[in-house]
C-alpha positions as CSV (number, residue, x, y, z in Angstrom):
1,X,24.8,40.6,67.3
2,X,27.9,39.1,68.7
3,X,29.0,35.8,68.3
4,X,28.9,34.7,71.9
5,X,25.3,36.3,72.3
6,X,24.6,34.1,69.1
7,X,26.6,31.0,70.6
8,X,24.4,32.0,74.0
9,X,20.9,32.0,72.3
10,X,22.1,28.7,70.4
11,X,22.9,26.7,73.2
12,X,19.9,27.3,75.1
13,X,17.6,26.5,72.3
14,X,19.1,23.2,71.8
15,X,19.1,22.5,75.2
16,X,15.1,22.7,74.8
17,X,15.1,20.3,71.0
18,X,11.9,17.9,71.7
19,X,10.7,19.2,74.8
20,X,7.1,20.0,75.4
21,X,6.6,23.7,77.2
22,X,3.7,24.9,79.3
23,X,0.5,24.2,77.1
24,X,-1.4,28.1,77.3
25,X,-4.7,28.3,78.7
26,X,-7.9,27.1,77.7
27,X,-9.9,29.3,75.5
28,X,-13.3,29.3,74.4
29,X,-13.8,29.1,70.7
30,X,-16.9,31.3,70.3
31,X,-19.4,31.7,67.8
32,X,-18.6,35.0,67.6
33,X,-15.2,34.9,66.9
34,X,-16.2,32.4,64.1
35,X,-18.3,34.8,62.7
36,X,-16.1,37.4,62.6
37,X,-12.9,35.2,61.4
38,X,-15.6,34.5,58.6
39,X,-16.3,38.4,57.6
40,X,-12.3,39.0,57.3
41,X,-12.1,36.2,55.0
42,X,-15.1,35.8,53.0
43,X,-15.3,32.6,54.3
44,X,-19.0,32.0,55.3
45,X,-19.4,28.5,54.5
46,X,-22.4,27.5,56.8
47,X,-20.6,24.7,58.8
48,X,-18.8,27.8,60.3
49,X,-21.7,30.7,60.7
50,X,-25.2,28.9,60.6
51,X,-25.5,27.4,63.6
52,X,-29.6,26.0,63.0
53,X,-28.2,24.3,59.7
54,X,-24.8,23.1,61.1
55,X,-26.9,21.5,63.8
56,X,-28.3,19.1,61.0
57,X,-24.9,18.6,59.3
58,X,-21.6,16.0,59.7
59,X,-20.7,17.8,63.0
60,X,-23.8,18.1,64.9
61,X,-23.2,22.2,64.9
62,X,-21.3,24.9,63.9
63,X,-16.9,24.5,63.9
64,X,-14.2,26.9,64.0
65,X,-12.4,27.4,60.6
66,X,-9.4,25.2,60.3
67,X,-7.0,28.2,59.2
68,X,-8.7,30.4,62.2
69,X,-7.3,27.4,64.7
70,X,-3.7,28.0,62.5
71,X,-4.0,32.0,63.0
72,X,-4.8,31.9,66.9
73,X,-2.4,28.6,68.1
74,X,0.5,30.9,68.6
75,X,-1.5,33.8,70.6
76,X,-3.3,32.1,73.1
77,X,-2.7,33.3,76.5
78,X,-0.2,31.7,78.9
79,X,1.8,28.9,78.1
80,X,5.6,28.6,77.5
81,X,7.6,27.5,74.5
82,X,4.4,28.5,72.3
83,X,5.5,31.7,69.9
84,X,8.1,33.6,70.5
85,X,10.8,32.4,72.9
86,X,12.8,35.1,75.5
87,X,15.8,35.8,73.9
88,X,18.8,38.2,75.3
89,X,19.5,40.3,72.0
90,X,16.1,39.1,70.0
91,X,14.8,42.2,67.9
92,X,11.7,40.7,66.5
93,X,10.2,37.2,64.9
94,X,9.7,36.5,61.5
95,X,6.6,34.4,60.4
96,X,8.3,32.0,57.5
97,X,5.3,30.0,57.1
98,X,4.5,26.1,57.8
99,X,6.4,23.0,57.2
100,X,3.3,20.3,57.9
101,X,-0.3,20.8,59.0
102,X,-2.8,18.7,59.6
103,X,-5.9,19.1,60.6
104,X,-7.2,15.9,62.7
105,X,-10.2,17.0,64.7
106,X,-12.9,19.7,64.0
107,X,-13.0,22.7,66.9
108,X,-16.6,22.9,67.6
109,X,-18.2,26.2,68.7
110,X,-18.4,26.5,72.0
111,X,-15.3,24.2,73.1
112,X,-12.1,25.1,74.6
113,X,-8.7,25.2,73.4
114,X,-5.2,25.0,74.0
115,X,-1.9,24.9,72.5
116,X,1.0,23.2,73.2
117,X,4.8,24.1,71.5
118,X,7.4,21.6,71.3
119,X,11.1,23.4,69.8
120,X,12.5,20.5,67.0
121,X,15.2,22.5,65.6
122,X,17.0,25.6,65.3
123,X,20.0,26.2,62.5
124,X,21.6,29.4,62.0
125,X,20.8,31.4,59.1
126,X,23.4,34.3,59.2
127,X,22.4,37.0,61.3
128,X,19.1,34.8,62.2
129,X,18.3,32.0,64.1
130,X,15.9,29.6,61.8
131,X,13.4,27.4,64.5
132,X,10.9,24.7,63.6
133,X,8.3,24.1,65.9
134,X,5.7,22.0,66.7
135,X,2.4,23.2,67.7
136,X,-0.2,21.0,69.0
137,X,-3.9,22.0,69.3
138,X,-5.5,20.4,72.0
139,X,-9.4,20.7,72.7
140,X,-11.1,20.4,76.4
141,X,-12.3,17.0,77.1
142,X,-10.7,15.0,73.7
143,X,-8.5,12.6,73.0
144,X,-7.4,13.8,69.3
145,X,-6.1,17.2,68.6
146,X,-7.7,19.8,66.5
147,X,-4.3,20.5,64.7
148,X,-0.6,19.7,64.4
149,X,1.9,21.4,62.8
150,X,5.7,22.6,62.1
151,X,5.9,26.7,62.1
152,X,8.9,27.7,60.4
153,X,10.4,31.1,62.6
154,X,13.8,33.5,62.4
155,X,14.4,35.4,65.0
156,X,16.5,38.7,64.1
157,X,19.7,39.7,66.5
């Protein structure tokens, strides 16, 4: 990559520091999907795939899995500054994991979602751009998010 392409991608990034995007668009958290997020990881706690028992328990029914809400926030249709930015040069992202998470509000099965990116920083890392964002998890009709938290990503020129 060249330096001015990496000046380029620099300066537009910072231009965006602490601003919310486009939230995505709402999407239904199905039972479904909980079930099968629970087969690929062995994770079949009944709060998450008995619905007649979760009905009885501290949530009134069945919830999403906390890390399934962590896997999904940064593929949810639509939205902008959620993910991978557009970047003239960008050859691909790189996952580096998670700063902070928190998990504030249970998704409940059958409620919708949304996700909403905010860029805090970005710092050159050689070749790659290093961002920190903040991803919100909103749910349909509540006050509290489901989930906040800081995804470390380099993007490779």
């Amino acid at each position: 990559m060249s330096e001015a392409a990496l000046e380029s991608a620099m300066t537009m990034l910072n231009e965006n520091i602490d601003v919310s995007g486009e939230p995505t668009d709402w999407f239904e958290m199905t039972q479904d999907r909980v079930n099968t997020f629970a087969d690929a990881t062995l994770d079949q706690q009944w709060i998450h795939v008995d619905p007649d028992r979760a009905a009885s328990g501290p949530f009134g029914g069945p919830i999403a899995h906390g890390q399934l809400t962590m896997s999904i926030m940064s593929f949810l249709p639509g939205g902008q500054g959620v993910g991978l930015p557009e970047i003239d040069g960008m050859k691909l992202g790189i996952n580096m994991g998670w700063n902070k998470v928190r998990f504030i509000s249970p998704v409940a099965v059958g409620s919708k979602i949304r996700t909403v990116g905010k860029l805090k920083s970005v710092v050159q890392k050689g070749e790659m751009l290093e961002l920190i964002n903040e991803m919100t998890v909103e749910i349909d009709g509540q006050d509290k998010p489901a989930c906040v938290a800081e995804s470390v990503l380099r993007i490779a020129f």
